[in-house]
C-alpha positions, 0 to 999 in steps of 0.5 A: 756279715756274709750271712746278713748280706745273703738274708739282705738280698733274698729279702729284696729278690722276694719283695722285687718278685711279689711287686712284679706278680702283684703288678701283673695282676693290675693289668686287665681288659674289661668290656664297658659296651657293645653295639649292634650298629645295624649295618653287619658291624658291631663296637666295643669299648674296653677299659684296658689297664696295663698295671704297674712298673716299665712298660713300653707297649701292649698288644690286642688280639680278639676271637670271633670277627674281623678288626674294622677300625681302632684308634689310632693312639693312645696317651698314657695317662701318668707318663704323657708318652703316646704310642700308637696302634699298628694293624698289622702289628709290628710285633707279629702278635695280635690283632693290633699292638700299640707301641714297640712294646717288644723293645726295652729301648723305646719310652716308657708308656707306663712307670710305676702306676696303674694306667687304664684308659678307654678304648673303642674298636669296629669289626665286621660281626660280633666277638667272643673274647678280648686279651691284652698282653705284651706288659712289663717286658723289661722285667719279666723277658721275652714276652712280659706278663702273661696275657689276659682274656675276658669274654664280651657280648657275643649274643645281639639278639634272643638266645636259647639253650636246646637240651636232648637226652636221647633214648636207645635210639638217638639216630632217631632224633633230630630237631630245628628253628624255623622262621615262622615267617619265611618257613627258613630253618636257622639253627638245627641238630641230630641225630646223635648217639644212644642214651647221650645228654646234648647241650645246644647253645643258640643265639638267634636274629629278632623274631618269631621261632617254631620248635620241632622235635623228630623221631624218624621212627615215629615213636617219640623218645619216651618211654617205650625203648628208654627214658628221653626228652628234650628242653628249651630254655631262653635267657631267664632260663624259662623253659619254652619248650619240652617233651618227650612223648609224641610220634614223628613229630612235635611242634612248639610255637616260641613266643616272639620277643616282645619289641619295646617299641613299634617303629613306623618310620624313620628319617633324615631331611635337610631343610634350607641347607642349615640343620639336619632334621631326624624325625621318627614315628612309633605306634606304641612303646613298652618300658621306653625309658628314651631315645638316643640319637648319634651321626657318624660319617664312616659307620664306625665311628658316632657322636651323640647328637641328642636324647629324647625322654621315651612315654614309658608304655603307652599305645599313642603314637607320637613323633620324635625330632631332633635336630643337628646343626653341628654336621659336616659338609659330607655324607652323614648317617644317623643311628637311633637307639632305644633304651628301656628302663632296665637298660636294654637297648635296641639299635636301629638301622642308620640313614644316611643324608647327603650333605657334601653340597651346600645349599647357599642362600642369600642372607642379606642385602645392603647398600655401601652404608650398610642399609637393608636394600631391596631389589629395586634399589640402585646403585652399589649393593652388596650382598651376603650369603649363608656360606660367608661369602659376599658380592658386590654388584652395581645395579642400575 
């Protein structure tokens, strides 16, 4: 008997361990978007699954940027129970945690499911990594299941990857990116140690780059004292530039990164005070698949206001509009995006339009029997204006 409850109780303390462990594997942060919004802040969303078993709460923390905005709360999807999102956070972990999910004695979040819910927050420039942490507190104390990263969207425009495989003298070498339209240098490296391999990872703005390679000396890095070289690969990990054998110096054009679409204008215009007309103009277009038009009025947070089929490729130019009659009476901006057939897309800076004052019109004019009246009518007339608002008057 003694030996069978012993048995009894090792089973039910590995079966309890192994479903613990197995929900801490449930739990995940997964990135499902990332925007450039073309006013130096960036938007992400995530899917966050907080796994199985009682968990109170949860905690975020992200690398690279600062936290703009997040929501406010969040509802579980099984339990009903909302907990909502502090910055600072309560816990002192964290960017933002939700819930006192430190305290065993607040409700449940999460029961016995595995909950995943969408989440979407706005920092001031782009982040490396996202981690969700602070779950099933009640069962594995003081700090719950261990916490989970993920790696996100940290590169918006062309990156390259430098490589140097310096000779006996690397002192010698040294290199850089410049602008090729305002001469600026945007990313540089050297010198370095003798007979070194280095590796440079770059993400750079849009545009177009010169490569230069230097050797001080002016013998270059091959082959007279050692066999060196240097490379550049983009995103495909096509080499775009490479060499060895030169003097002082070598210079590489690199091709600019080819734009799906030329963008000639772009605005935002409110005729007779009832819908906001977003217009633009493009002189060509390249593997466009559509446009997608988006407002917000505090540059964090958008809807989607329409979509609009691209031309595909084509040198024609053509005018685009869209029109928006569900705006608020405030400061509104409006965001185009172009999204190729690949799914490359490219966010455009918003313009703004300024909706907080109304422009109130008079929409009809009757007299006391409801007949349609004009200006020279006398006697009782009513009036009624866009607004909603209505006058009575007695002209005589």
């Amino acid at each position: 008997m003694k030996r069978t409850l012993i048995i009894s109780l090792l089973t039910l303390f590995v079966t309890c361990f192994s479903h613990f462990s197995y929900s801490c594997h449930l739990i995940s942060i997964t990135e499902t978007s990332a925007t450039d919004n073309g006013n130096g802040t960036y938007t992400y969303t995530f899917d966050v699954c907080v796994g199985t078993e009682n968990t109170f709460g949860f905690y975020l923390s992200f690398t690279g940027a600062n936290l703009l905005s997040f929501p406010g709360s969040v509802t579980g999807p099984t339990t009903g129970v909302t907990i909502f999102g502090s910055d600072p956070p309560l816990s002192g972990t964290g960017d933002v945690d939700y819930g006192d999910w430190d305290n065993a004695l607040t409700p449940v979040f999460s029961d016995f499911n595995q909950d995943c819910f969408s989440m979407t927050f706005t920092f001031d420039g782009p982040i490396s990594d996202a981690t969700v942490g602070g779950t099933q507190i009640q069962f594995l104390p003081p700090t719950g299941c261990a916490p989970v990263t993920t790696p996100t969207t940290d590169c918006f425009g062309p990156s390259y990857v430098v490589t140097i495989n310096t000779d006996d003298y690397g002192a010698e070498s040294t290199w850089n990116f410049v602008n090729q339209a305002t001469g600026s240098i945007v990313a540089s490296g050297g010198p370095y140690a003798d007979n070194a391999t280095i590796v440079a990872n770059l993400c750079l703005p849009i545009d177009c780059y010169d490569f230069n390679m230097f050797d001080s000396f002016g013998d270059g890095m091959c082959c007279a004292y050692g066999i060196g070289s240097y490379s550049v690969t983009d995103a495909t990990s096509t080499v775009v530039a490479s060499g060895g054998s030169f003097g002082f110096s070598q210079t590489t054009p690199i091709i600019c990164p080819v734009l799906s679409i030329e963008l000639s204008d772009f605005e935002v215009t409110n005729d007779e005070g009832n819908e906001n007309k977003v217009e633009w103009t493009v002189t060509s277009q390249e593997n466009n698949d559509y446009f997608l038009i988006e407002r917000s009025d505090d540059l964090e947070n958008w809807v989607t206001v329409g979509e609009v089929e691209g031309a595909g490729t084509t040198d024609e130019e053509l005018r685009y509009e869209v029109l928006d009659d569900d705006y608020r009476w405030v400061i509104n901006y409006y965001r185009l995006s172009q999204i190729d057939f690949d799914a490359t897309s490219t966010v455009y800076e918003p313009k703004s339009i300024d909706n907080s004052v109304k422009s109130v019109q008079m929409i009809g004019r009757t007299n006391y029997l409801g007949q349609q009246v004009d200006d020279s009518y006398q006697g009782l007339v009513i009036e009624y204006y866009s607004d909603g608002t209505i006058t009575r008057t007695y002209a005589n």
